[in-house]
C-alpha positions in Angstrom: 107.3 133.7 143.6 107.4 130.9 141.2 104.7 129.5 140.1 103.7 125.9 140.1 102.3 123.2 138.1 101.0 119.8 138.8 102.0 116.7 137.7 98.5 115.5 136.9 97.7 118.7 135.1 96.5 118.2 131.5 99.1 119.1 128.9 98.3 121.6 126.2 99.8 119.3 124.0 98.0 115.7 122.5 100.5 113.4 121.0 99.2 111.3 118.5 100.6 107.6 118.7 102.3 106.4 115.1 104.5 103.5 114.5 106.5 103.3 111.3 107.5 100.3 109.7 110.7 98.8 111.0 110.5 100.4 114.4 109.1 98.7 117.5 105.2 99.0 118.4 104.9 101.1 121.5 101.5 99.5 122.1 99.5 96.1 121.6 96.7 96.1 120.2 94.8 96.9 116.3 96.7 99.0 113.9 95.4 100.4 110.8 98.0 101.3 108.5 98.1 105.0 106.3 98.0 104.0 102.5 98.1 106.7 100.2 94.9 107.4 98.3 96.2 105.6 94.9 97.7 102.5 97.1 95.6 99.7 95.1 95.8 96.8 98.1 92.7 96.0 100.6 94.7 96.2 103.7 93.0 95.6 107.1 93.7 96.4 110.1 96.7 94.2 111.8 97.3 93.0 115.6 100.1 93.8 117.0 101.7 92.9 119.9 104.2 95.8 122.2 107.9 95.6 121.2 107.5 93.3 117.2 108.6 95.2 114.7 106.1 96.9 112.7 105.6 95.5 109.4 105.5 97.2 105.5 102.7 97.2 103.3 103.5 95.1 99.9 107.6 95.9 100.6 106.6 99.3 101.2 107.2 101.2 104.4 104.2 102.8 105.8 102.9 104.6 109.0 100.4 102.8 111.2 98.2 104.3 113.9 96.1 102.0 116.4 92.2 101.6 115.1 89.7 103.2 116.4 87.1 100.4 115.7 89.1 97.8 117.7 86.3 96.2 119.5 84.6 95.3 115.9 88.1 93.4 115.2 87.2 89.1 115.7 89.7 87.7 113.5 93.2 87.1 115.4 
């Protein structure tokens, strides 16, 4: 007999959310952006809004992933 699964069954799997620069955000809400260690720029955390275009750092293309401190966020 075959066996069967649920559809509300946990996956195995946890997918972390990422948007890169130039593609659309998947999500709105606060991003924080991942600079590489020697990246000399003070960059904060950004809003954004489902379906923009996620932006580059200083020209350069970087990966963002949403913030885990969004509730500390008050500037808009």
């Amino acid at each position: 007999m075959k066996k069967r699964t649920s559809l509300h069954a946990p996956s195995a799997r946890t997918e972390t959310l990422v948007a890169r620069t130039g593609e659309h955000c998947p999500t709105t809400g606060w991003w924080n952006p991942l600079l590489p260690e020697d990246y000399n720029s003070d960059v904060s955390s950004r809003f954004i809004g489902k379906g923009s275009v996620v932006p580059a750092v200083g020209g350069t293309p970087i990966i963002w992933v949403p913030s885990n401190n969004a509730h500390l966020q008050t500037e808009y």
